[in-house]
C-alpha positions in Angstrom: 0.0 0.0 0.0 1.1 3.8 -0.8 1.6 6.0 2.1 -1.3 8.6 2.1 0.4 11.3 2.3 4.2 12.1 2.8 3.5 14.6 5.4 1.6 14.8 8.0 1.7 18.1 10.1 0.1 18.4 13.8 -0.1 21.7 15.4 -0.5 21.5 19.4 -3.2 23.9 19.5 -4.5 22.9 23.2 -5.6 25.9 25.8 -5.5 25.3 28.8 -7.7 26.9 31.7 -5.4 26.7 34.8 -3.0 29.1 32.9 -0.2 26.8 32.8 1.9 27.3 29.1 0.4 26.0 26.3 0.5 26.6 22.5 -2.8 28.4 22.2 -1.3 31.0 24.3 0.9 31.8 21.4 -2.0 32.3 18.6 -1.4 28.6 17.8 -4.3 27.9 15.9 -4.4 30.9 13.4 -0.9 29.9 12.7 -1.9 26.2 12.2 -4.7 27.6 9.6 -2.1 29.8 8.2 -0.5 26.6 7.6 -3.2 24.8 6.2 -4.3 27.8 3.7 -0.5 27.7 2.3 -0.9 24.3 1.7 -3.8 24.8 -0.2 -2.7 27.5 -2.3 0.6 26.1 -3.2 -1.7 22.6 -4.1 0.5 20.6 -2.1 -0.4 16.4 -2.5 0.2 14.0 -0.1 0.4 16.9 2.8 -2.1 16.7 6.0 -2.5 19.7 7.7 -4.0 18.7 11.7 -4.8 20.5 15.0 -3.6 18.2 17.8 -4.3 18.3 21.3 -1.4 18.5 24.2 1.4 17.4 22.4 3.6 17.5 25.9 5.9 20.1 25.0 4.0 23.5 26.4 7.4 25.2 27.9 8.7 25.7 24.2 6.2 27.2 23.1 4.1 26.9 19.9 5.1 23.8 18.3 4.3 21.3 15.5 5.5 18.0 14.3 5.6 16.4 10.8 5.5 12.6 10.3 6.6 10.4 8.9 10.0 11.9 10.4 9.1 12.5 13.6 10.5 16.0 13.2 9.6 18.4 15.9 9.7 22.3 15.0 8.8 25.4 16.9 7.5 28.7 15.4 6.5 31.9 16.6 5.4 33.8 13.3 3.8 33.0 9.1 7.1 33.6 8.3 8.2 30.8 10.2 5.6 28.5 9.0 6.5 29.9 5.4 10.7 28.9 6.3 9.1 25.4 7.2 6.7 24.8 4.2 9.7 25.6 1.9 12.6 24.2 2.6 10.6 21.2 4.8 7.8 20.2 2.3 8.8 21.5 -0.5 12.8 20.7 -0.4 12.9 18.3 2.1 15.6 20.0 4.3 14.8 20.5 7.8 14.6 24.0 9.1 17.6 23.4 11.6 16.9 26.8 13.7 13.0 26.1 14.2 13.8 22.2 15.2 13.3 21.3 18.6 
């Protein structure tokens, strides 16, 4: 069987209530649809684009992971996601300063 897709992204974009960190804290979510809207427009096959819950990582911040790889990437801005979506998905060379 083909793999579905060749990358899947997860955004953490959990909020907590007791005000510990936590992604959503950093606008998480409107990054994560930033994400997914570039995606689109660039007509990207094979690529998932998924909110996740807690992804156990809160204290640095807003982060994301792409599988297969396992690869583990913290962002703060679109221009960020943008660094990511071109040299990660489009290249395949990981982003070296955004990995965590």
């Amino acid at each position: 069987m083909t793999d579905i897709y060749k990358y899947h992204l997860f955004f953490c974009t959990h909020q907590r209530d007791d005000g510990r960190a936590c992604c959503q804290q950093h606008d998480a979510q409107s990054l994560r649809n930033y994400a997914k809207q570039q995606v689109k427009d660039l007509k990207l096959k094979k690529v998932r684009v998924n909110n996740a819950g807690c992804l156990n990582r809160c204290a640095l911040g807003p982060m994301l992971v792409i599988y297969p790889q396992g690869t583990w990437y913290h962002y703060e801005t679109e221009a960020d996601i943008d660094e990511i979506i071109e040299s990660h998905l489009l290249n395949d060379i990981v982003v070296e300063r955004l990995q965590r």
